[in-house]
C-alpha positions in Angstrom: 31.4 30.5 -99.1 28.3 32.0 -98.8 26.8 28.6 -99.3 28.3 27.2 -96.0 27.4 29.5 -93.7 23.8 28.7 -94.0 24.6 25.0 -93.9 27.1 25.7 -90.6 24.5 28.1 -89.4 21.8 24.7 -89.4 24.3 22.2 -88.0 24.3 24.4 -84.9 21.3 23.5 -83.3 22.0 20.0 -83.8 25.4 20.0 -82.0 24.4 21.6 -79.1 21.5 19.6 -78.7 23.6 16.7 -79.2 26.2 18.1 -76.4 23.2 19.0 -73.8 21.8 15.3 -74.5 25.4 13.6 -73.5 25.5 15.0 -70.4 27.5 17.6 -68.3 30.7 16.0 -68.4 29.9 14.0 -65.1 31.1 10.7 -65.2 28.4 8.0 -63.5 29.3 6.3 -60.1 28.1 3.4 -59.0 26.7 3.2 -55.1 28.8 5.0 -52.4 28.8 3.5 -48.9 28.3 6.0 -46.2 27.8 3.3 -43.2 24.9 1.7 -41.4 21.9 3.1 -40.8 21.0 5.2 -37.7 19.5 4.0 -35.0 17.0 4.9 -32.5 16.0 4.2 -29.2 12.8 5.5 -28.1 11.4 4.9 -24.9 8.1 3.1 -24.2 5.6 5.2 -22.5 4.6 4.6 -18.6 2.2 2.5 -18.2 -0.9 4.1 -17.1 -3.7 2.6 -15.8 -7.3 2.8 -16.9 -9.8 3.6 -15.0 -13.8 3.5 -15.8 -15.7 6.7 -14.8 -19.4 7.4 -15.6 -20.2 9.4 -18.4 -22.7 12.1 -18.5 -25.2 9.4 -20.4 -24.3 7.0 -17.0 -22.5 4.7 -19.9 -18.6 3.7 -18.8 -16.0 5.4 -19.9 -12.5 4.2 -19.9 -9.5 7.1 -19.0 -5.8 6.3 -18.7 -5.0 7.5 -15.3 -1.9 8.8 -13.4 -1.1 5.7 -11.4 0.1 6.2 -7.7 2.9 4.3 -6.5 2.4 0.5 -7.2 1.7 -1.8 -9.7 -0.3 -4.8 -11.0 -4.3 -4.6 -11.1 -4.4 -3.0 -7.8 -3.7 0.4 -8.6 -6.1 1.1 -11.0 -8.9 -0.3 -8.4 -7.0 2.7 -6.0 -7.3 5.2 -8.6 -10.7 4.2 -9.4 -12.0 4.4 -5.6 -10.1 7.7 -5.4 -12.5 9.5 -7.6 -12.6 11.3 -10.6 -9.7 13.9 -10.6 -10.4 17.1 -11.6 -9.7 16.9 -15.3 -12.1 14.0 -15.0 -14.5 16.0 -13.1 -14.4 18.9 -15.5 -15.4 16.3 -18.7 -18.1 15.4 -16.6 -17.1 12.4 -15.5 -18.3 10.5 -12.1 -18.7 7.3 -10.0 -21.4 5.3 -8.9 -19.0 4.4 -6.0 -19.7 5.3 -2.2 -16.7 7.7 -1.4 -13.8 6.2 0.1 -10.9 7.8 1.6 -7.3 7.4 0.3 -6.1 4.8 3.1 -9.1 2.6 3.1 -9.0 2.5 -0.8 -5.2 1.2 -0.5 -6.4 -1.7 1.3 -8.0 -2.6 -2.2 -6.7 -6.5 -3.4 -7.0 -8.5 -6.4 -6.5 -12.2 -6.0 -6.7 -14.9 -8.0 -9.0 -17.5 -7.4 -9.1 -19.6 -10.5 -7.7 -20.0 -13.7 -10.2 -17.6 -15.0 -11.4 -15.6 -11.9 -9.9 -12.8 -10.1 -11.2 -11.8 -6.8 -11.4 -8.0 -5.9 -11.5 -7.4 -1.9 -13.3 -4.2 -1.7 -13.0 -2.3 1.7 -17.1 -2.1 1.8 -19.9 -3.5 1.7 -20.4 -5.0 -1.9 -24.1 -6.2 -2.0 -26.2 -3.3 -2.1 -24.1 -1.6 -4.9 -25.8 -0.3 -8.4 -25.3 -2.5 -11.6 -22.9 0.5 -12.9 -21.4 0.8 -9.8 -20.3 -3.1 -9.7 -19.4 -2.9 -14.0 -17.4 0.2 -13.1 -14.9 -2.4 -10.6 -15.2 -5.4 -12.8 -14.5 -3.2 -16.1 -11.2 -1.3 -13.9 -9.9 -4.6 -12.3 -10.3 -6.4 -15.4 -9.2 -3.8 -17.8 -5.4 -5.1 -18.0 -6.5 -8.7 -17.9 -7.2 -11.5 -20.8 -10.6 -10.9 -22.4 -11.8 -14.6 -21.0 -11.1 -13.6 -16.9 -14.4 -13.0 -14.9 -14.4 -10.6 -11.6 -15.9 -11.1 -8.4 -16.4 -8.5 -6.0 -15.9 -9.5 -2.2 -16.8 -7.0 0.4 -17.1 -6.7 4.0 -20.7 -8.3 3.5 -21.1 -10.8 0.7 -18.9 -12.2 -2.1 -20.7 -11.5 -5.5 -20.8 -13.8 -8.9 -17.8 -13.5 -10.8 -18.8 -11.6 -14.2 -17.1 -10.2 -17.5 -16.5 -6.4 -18.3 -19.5 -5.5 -19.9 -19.0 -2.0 -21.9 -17.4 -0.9 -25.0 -16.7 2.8 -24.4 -13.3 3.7 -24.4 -11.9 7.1 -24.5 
């Protein structure tokens, strides 16, 4: 008898190993359905127009801006002869723009003229205005538009050439 114990006494270790290796008693499933999956409906975000300011370095800067009521190419032109806002202001932002008031900068158009030009109607004089000053309303009026349309800039004294936006600063 004393000769089995010791013999028992080894076997142990190799029945419980063999009972943890088989498994808990849980019996395998195959896959449970639990329905389709959930679906979401996220909103697209408001369009917001963009705008190009003036930096600090007098390079153009594009900003997504808080459109006022309207759409299509002419708001952004609006926002743009609005001003900077403050935010804007406080970044150090600009224009090279003469200042317009609210009403007279609504009177702002864009028409099309030809398959690839797009006519802004400014509500001043257009000929005497800086290089950055004309980029900063071809870059705004064109920023929404296929990378192959040109702008020209018609104001109350002279219609300019039509030209592309010519900047690659975006913010």
């Amino acid at each position: 008898m004393t000769r089995t114990r010791p013999a028992a006494a080894a076997g142990l270790p190799a029945l419980l190993a063999c009972t943890v290796l088989a498994g808990c008693g849980i019996k395998p499933t195959g896959v449970v359905e639990s329905g389709a999956p959930a679906k979401v409906t996220v909103a697209a975000p408001a369009a917001r127009p963009l705008v190009y300011f003036v930096d600090p370095e007098d390079r153009l800067l594009a900003t997504p801006q808080v459109a006022y009521a309207g759409d299509g190419l002419d708001v952004g032109l609006v926002r743009l002869l609005a001003g900077p806002a403050e935010e804007d202001k406080a970044a150090g932002l600009r224009t090279a723009l003469p200042r317009v008031d609210f009403k007279t900068a609504t009177g702002t158009r864009v028409v099309a003229t030809a398959q690839d030009v797009i006519e802004v109607r400014l509500p001043f004089k257009v000929g005497g205005l800086s290089e950055l000053a004309r980029r900063q309303v071809v870059c705004t009026a064109l920023s929404n538009s296929a990378s192959h349309v040109r702008a020209a800039l018609r104001g109350t004294d002279t219609v300019l050439q039509a030209q592309q936006c010519t900047t690659g600063v975006v913010l």
